[in-house]
C-alpha positions in Angstrom: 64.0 53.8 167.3 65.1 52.4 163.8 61.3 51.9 163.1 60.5 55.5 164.3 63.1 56.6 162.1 62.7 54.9 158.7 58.5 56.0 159.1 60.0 59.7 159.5 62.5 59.0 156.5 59.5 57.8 154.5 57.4 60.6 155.2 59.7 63.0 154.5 60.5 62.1 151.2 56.6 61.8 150.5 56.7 65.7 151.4 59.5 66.3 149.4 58.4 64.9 145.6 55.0 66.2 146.7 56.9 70.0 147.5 58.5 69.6 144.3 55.7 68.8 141.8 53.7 71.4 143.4 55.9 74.0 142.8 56.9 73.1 139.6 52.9 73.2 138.4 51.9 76.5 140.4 55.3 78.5 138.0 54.0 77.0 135.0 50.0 78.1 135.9 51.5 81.8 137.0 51.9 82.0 133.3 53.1 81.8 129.8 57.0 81.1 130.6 58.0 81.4 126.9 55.8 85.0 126.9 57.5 86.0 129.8 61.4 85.1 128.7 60.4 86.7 124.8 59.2 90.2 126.8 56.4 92.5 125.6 57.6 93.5 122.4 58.1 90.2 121.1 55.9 88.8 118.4 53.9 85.3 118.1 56.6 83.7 116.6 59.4 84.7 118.7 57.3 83.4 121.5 56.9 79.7 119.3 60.0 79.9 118.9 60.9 80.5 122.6 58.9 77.6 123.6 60.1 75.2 121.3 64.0 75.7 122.0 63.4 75.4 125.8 60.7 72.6 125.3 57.8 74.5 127.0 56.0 73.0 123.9 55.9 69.2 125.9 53.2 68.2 128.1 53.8 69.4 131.5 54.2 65.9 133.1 57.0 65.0 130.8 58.6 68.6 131.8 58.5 67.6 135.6 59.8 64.1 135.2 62.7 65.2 132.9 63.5 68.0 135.4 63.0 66.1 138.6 65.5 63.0 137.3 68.3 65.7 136.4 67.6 67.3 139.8 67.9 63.9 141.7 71.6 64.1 139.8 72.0 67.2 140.9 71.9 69.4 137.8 69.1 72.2 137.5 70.1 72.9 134.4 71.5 76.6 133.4 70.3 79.7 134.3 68.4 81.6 131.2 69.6 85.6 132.8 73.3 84.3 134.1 74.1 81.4 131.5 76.0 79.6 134.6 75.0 76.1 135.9 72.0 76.7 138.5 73.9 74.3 140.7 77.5 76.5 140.6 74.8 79.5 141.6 73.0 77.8 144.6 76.4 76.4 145.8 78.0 80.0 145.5 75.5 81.5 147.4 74.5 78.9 149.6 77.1 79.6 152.0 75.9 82.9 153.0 72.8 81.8 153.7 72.9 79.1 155.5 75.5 80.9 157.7 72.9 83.6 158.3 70.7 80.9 159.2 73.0 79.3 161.5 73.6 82.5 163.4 69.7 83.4 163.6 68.4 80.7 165.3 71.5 80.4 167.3 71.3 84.3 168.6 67.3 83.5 169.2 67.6 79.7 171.4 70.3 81.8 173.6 68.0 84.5 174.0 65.3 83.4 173.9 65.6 79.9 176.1 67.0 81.8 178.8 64.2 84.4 178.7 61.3 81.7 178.5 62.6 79.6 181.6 63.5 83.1 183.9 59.9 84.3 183.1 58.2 81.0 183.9 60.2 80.5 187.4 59.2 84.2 188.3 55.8 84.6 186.4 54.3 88.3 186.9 57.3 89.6 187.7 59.8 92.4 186.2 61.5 90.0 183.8 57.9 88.4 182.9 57.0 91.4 182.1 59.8 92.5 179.9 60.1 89.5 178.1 56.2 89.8 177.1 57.4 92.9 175.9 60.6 92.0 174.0 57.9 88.9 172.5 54.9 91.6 171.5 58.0 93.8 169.9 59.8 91.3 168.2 56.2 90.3 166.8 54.7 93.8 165.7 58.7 95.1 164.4 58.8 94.4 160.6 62.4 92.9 159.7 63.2 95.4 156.8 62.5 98.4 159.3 64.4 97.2 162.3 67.3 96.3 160.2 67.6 100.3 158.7 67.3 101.1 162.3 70.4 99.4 163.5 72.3 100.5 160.2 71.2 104.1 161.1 73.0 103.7 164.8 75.7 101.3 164.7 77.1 101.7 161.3 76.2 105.3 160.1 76.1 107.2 163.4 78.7 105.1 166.1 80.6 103.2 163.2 81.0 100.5 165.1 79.9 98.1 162.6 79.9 97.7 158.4 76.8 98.3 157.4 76.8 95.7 154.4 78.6 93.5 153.3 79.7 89.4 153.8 83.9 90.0 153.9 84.3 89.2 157.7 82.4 87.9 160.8 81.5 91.9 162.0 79.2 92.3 158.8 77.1 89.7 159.7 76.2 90.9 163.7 73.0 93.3 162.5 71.6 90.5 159.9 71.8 88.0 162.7 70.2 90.1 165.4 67.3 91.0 162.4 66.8 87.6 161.6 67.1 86.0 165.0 64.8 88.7 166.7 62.2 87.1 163.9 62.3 83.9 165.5 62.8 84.6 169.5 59.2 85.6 170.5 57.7 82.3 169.1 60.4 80.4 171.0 60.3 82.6 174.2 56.5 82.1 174.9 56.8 78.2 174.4 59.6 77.5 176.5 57.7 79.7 179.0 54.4 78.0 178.9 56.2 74.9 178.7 58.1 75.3 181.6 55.0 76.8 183.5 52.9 73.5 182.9 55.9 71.2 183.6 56.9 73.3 186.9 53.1 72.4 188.3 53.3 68.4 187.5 53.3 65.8 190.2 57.0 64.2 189.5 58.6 67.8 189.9 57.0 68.3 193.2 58.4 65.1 194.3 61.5 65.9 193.0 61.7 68.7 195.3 60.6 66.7 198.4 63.0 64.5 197.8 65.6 67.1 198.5 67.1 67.9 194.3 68.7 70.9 194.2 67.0 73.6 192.6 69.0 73.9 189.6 68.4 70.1 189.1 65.1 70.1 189.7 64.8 73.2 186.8 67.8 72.0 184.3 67.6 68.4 184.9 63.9 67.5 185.2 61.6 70.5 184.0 63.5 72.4 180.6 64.1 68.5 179.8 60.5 68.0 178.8 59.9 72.0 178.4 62.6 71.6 175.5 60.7 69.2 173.3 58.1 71.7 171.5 61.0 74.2 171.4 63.0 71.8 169.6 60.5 71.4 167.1 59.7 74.8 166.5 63.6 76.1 166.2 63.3 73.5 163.1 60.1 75.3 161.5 61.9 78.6 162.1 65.2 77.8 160.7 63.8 76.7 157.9 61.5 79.9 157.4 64.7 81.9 157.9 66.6 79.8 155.3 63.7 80.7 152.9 62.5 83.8 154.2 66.0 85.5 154.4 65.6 87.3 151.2 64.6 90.8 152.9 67.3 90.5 155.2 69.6 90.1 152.3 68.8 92.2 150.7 69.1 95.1 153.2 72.1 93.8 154.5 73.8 93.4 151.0 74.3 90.1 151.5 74.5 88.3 148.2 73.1 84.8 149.6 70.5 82.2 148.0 67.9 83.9 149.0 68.9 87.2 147.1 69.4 85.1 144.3 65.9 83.9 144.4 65.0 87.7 144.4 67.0 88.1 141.4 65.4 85.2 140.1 61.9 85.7 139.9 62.4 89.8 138.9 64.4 88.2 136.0 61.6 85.6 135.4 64.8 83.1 135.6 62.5 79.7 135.5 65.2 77.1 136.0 66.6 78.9 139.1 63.3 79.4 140.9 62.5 76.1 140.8 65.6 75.2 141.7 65.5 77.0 144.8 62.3 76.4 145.8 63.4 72.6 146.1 66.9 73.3 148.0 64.7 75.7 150.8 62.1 73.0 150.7 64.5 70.2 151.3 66.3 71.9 154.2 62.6 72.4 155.6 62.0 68.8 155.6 65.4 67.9 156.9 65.5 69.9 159.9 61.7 68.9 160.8 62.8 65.3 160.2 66.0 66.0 162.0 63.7 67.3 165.0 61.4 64.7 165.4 64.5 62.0 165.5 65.4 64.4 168.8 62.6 64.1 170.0 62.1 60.9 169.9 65.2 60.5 171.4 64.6 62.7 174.3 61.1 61.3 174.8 61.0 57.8 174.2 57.1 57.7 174.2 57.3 59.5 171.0 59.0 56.5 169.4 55.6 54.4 169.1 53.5 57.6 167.5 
């Protein structure tokens, strides 16, 4: 298990130097930085100028290396539109977001793991068929449009909740049924067709002849192997929602990371982009690396891949 777990370790931080010298190239080849922090107005020397004082002037290699060894220290240096430390920023707003996050994919596994397993023990029938349904919705429903259309009914015409907002637990209900609903159809269909293929093997069949219970046969032996592609993909999502949680946010008023990021890049705020493109990235790697270590742990003949 140590083995498995210093490969995955490795790996990981292969990903996440590779993640960050990417993203640090692809800002610099969207275009002139200095051009775009002068504006349009500005002339050819304020531009110079511009480039020299931030040291855009360097080779781009020397940029990246003197940015990525503050960043390992943890300073991003300062924001060019809020003349704060990026770090203060990403820490301010952090907590919003990840507590978003938290709540999405904790709304969608207890939706949508109960949904998957019903449907696959009673395949065709009324609750197969509504839990396709809820999965082709959740799918086709765009996040910015189902989000006005529970601030339309529960906050403007029942007022039962605020409709923006991060001041108590009630104004994040709507963002986490937005952002959750995101992630449930992908989970619901695995954990169905993983429970379908698992529910047909040999050992579950003996299981059963053996006299286990039902509920042990379904809890105890089937969803324990169904569970293991579900665990990896409730890692992808929540780190898509982490990253991707700048519409919600921004519907929701909820001043998080990932409205900073919005603000950000319509500021053409360099040093905070960059910096937030490695803090989603890094929670991306950590939860996948986080899952596979589960994995392994719940199937031990992962251990030797």
């Amino acid at each position: 298990m140590l083995i498995f777990i210093a490969k995955r370790l490795g790996l990981a931080i292969v990903v996440a130097f590779t993640v960050s010298f990417i993203s640090f190239t692809l800002l610099f080849l969207a275009g002139d930085p200095a051009a775009a922090l002068a504006g349009e107005t500005a002339s050819g020397e304020d531009i110079e100028a511009i480039r020299k004082l931030y040291g855009f002037d360097r080779p781009m290699l020397v940029q990246y290396l003197d940015w990525l060894l503050s960043a390992v220290q943890g300073d991003f240096g300062e924001s060019y539109y809020f003349r704060l430390p990026v770090s203060s920023l990403i820490v301010e707003r952090l907590s919003v977001t990840m507590t978003l996050g938290v709540c999405g994919i904790t709304f969608a596994l207890l939706t949508a793991v109960p949904l998957g397993v019903a449907a696959a023990i009673r395949p065709n029938s009324l609750i197969d068929r509504m839990a396709l349904f809820l999965s082709v919705a959740g799918q086709a429903m765009p996040s910015f449009w189902f989000g006005l259309i529970l601030i339309v009914i529960f906050a403007i015409q029942l007022g039962w909740l605020p409709p923006s907002g991060a001041s108590s637990p009630m104004h994040f209900i709507m963002p986490t049924i937005v952002l959750g609903y995101y992630a449930m159809p992908a989970i619901m269909r695995l954990t169905r067709a993983g429970m379908l293929e698992v529910l047909s093997s040999e050992y579950i069949r003996t299981a059963r002849a053996k006299g286990a219970s039902e509920g042990r046969v379904l809890f105890r032996h089937a969803l324990r192997n169904a569970i293991i592609p579900v665990v990896s993909l409730a890692a992808v999502q929540m780190g898509f929602m982490l990253g991707g949680s700048i519409v919600v946010e921004s519907i929701f008023a909820l001043h998080g990371a990932g409205y900073l990021a919005w603000e950000s890049i319509a500021r053409n705020d360099l040093p905070t982009v960059q910096a937030l493109i490695l803090v989603f990235s890094m929670f991306y790697i950590v939860f996948t690396f986080l899952a596979d270590v589960l994995n392994a742990w719940l199937d031990p003949r992962m251990r030797s891949s």
